[in-house]
C-alpha positions in Angstrom: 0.0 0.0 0.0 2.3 2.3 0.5 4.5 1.7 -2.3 1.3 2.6 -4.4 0.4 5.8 -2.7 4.1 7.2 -3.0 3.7 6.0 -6.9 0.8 8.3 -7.5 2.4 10.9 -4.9 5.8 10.8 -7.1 3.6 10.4 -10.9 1.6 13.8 -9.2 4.7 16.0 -8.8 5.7 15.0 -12.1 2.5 16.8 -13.7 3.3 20.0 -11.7 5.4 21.5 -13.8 2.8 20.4 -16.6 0.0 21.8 -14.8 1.9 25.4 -14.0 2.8 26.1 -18.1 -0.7 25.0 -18.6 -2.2 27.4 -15.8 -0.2 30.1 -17.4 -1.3 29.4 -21.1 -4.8 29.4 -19.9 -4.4 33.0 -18.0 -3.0 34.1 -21.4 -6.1 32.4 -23.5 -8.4 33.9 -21.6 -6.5 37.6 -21.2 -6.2 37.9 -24.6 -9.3 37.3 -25.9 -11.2 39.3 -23.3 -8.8 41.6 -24.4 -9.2 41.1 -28.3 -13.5 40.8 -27.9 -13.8 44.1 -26.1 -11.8 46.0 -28.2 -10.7 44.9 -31.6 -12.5 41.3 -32.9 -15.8 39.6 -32.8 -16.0 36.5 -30.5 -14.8 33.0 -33.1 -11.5 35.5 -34.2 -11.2 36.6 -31.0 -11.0 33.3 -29.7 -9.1 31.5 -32.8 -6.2 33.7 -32.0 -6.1 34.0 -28.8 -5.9 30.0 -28.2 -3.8 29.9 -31.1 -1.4 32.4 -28.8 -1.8 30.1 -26.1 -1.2 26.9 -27.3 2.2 28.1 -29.2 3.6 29.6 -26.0 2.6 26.3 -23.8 4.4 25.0 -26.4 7.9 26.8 -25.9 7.5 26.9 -22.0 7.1 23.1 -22.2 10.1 22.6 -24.1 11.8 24.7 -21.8 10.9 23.6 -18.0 8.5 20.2 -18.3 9.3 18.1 -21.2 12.9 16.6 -23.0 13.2 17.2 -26.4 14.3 14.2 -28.3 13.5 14.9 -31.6 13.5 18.1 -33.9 12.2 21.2 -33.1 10.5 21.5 -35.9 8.7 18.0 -35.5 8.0 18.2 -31.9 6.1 21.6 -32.9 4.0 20.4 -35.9 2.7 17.1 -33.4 2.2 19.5 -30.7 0.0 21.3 -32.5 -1.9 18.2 -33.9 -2.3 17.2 -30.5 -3.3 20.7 -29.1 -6.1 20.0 -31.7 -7.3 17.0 -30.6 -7.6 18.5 -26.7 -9.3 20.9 -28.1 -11.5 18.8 -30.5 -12.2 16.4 -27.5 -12.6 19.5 -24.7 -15.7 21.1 -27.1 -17.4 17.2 -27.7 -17.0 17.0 -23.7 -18.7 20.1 -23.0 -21.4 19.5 -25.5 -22.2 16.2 -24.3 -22.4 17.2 -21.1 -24.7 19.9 -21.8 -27.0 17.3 -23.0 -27.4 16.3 -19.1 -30.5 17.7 -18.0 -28.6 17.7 -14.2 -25.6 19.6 -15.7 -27.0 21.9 -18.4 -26.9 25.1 -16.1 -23.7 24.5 -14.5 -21.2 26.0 -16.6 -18.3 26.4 -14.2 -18.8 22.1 -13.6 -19.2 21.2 -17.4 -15.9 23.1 -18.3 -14.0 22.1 -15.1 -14.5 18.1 -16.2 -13.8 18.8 -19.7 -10.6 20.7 -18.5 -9.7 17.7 -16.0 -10.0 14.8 -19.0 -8.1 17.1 -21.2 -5.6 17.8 -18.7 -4.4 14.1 -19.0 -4.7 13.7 -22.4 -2.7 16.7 -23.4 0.2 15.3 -20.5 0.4 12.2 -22.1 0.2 13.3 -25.6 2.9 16.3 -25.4 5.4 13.5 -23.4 4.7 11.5 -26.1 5.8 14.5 -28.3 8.3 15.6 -26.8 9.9 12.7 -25.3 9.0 10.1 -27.2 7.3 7.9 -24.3 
């Protein structure tokens, strides 16, 4: 038993750094686009660039101070990206399923914190798959 819980203790430190770039990308996501809606773009450009932004710079932070790079730069960027899409492709099915819960269809903050959980994972395994080839 204990051998287990210092596993998951040890596997949960190892997502920290993970879960800090991310927490930064996110305050940028969201910054920038309430930024870019009340002042310059409509709501879909508004948000196509700013997670665009996002996504690119939890890229480089990544690089720098979660993941090892083991292949090129330019190949670890292009599958990042494809994988960025995929969290993003499986975050918006998540939240639109869930909305379909009668329970859950008012509860924004709940439907968008479980799609943001599942994604989490997914987007930590992906990008160390990326990245490090594991």
């Amino acid at each position: 038993m204990k051998r287990t819980v210092r596993k998951v203790w040890r596997s949960g430190w190892k997502k920290l750094p993970f879960a800090l770039t991310g927490l930064v990308a996110t305050g940028i996501n969201y910054g920038l686009y309430l930024l870019l809606v009340d002042r310059y773009l409509p709501p879909l450009p508004a948000t196509t660039l700013a997670y665009s932004s996002s996504v690119v710079l939890n890229f480089f932070l990544q690089r720098y101070f979660v993941f090892e790079l083991r292949r090129s730069l330019r190949s670890a960027f292009a599958l990042s990206m494809l994988v960025s899409l995929g969290g993003l492709l499986l975050d918006a099915s998540i939240v639109y399923g869930l909305h379909r819960f009668p329970l859950l269809g008012t509860r924004e903050w709940l439907i968008k914190g479980v799609a943001t959980g599942v994604v989490f994972f997914y987007n930590y395994y992906g990008k160390r798959r990326v990245f490090e080839g594991r």
